[in-house]
C-alpha positions as CSV (number, residue, x, y, z in Angstrom):
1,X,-17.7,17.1,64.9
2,X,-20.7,19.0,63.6
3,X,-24.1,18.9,64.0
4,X,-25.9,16.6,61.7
5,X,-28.3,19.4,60.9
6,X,-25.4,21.6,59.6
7,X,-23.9,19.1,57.7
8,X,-27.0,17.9,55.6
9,X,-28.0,21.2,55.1
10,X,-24.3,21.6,53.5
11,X,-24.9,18.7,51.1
12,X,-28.1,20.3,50.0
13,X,-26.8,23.3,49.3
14,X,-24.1,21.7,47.4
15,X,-24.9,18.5,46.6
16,X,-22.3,17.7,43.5
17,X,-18.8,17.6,44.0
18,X,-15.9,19.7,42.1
19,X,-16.1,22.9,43.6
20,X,-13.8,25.6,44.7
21,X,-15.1,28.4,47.0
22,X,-13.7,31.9,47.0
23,X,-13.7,34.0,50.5
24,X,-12.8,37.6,49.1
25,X,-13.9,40.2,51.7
26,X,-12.5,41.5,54.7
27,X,-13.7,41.9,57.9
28,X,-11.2,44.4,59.2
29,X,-11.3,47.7,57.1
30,X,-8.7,49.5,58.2
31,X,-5.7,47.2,56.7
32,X,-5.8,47.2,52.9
33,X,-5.7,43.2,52.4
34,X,-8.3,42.3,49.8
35,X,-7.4,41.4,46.1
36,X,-9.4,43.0,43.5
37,X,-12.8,41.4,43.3
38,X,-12.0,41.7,39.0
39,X,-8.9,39.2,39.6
40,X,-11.3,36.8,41.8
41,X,-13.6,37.0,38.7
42,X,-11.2,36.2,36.4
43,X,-9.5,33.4,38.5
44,X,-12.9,32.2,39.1
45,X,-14.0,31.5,35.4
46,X,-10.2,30.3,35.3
47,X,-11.5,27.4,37.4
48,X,-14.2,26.8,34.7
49,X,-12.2,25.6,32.8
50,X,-11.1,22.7,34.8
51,X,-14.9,22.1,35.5
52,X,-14.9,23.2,38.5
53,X,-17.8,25.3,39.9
54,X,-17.1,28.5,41.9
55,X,-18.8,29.1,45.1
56,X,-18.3,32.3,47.0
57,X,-18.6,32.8,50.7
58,X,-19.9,36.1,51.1
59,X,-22.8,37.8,54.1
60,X,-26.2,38.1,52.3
61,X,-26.1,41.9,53.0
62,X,-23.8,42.2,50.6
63,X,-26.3,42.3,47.6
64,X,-24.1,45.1,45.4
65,X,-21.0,42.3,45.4
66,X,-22.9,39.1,45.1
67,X,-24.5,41.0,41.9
68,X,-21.6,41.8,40.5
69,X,-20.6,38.2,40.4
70,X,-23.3,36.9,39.3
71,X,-23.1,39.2,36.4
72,X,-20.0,38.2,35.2
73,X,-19.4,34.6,36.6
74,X,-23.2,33.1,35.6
75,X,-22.6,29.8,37.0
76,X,-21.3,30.9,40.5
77,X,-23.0,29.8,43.7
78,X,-23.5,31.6,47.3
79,X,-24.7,28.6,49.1
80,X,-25.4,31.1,52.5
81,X,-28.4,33.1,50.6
82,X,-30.4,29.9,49.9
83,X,-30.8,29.2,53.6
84,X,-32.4,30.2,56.7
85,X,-29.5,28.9,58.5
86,X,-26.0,31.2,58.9
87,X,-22.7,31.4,61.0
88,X,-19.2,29.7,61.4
89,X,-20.5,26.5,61.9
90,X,-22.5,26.5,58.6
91,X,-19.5,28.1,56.6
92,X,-17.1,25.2,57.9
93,X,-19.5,22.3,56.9
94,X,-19.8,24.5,53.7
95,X,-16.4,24.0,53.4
96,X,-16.0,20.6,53.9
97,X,-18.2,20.1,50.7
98,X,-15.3,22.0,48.7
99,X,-12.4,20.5,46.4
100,X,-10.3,23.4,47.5
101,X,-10.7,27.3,48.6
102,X,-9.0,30.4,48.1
103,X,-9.0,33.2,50.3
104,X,-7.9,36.2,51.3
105,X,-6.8,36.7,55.7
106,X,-9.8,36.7,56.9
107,X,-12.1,35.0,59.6
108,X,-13.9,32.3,56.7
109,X,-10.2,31.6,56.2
110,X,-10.5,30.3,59.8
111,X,-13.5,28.6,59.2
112,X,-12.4,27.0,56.1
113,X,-9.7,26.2,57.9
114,X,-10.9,23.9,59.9
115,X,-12.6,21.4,57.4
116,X,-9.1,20.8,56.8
117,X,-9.3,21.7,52.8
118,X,-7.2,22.4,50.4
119,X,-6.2,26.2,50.4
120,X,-4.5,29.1,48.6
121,X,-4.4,31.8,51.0
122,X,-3.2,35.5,49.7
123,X,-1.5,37.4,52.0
124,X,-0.4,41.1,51.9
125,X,-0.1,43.6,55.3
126,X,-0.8,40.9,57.7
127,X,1.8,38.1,58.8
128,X,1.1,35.1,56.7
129,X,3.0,32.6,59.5
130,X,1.1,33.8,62.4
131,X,-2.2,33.6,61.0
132,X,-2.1,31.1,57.8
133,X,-4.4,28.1,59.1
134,X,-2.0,25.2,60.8
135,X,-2.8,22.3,58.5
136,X,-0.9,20.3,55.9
137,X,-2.9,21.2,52.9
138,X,-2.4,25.0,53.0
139,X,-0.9,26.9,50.3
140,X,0.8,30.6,51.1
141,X,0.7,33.0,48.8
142,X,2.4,35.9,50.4
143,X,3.1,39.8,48.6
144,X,6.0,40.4,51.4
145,X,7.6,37.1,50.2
146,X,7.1,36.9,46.6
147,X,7.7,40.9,45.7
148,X,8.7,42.2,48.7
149,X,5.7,44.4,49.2
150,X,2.8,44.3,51.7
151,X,0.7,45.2,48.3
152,X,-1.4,42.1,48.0
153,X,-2.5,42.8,44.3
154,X,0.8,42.5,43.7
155,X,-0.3,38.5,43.8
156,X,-0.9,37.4,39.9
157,X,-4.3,35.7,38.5
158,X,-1.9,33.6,37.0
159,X,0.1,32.8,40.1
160,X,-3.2,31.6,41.9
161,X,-4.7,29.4,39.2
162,X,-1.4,27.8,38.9
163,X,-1.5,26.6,42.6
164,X,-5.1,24.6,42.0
């Protein structure tokens, strides 16, 4: 039920098809849930190699990050910097373009959520049953379940890959 607008400004920004996106910062600084941008680099050239195309959902001000990846994942793409358009609405019908997403708790997890994609959410601190997205294509990845630690890079590269 989105706009028209928002939707064909989705497809231009992605236009192809096999993609996986990649939400990996957080909003709320004070509770240590973000995995190590390094292991989202390496899961994301991972995904290369089933010829899929990484595309990261992260703010435009964050030029030192979106460098970084750029440096070491060539062929990754940040749809929101290539348009004059921005907010939740944009990042859902983003979304809906997407094979399949992995993120960290955060509030693009909610928007991703609702394009009703395929997901691999990591979860550390915060309580993956209250605030995993309600949907039937969701995959948990939880520290507190797996290892028994609220340490989220306690979550394995490998352990991620093998969900997609």
């Amino acid at each position: 039920k989105l706009p028209k607008s928002l939707l064909n400004e989705a497809k231009r920004l992605l236009p192809k098809s096999n993609y996986v996106g990649f939400s990996i910062t957080q909003g709320n600084e004070y509770r240590k849930k973000s995995w190590s941008i390094y292991k989202f680099i390496s899961l994301a050239n991972k995904c290369l190699i089933k010829n899929k195309t990484p595309v990261f959902f992260i703010e435009k001000s964050q030029e030192q990050i979106i460098e970084k990846i750029k440096n070491q994942v060539p062929s990754a793409l940040f749809p929101e910097i290539k348009s004059e358009l921005s907010g939740p609405a944009l990042v859902t019908a983003l979304a809906a373009r997407l094979d399949q997403a992995i993120t960290i708790d955060n509030g693009v997890m909610h928007m991703m959520g609702l394009a009703e994609i395929p997901m691999i959410v990591l979860f550390g601190p915060t309580n993956s049953e209250k605030f995993a997205p309600k949907n039937n294509y969701v995959k948990i990845l939880d520290s507190k379940k797996i290892y028994n630690t609220s340490d989220i890079e306690s979550i394995t590269v490998d352990e991620v890959y093998n969900q997609i």
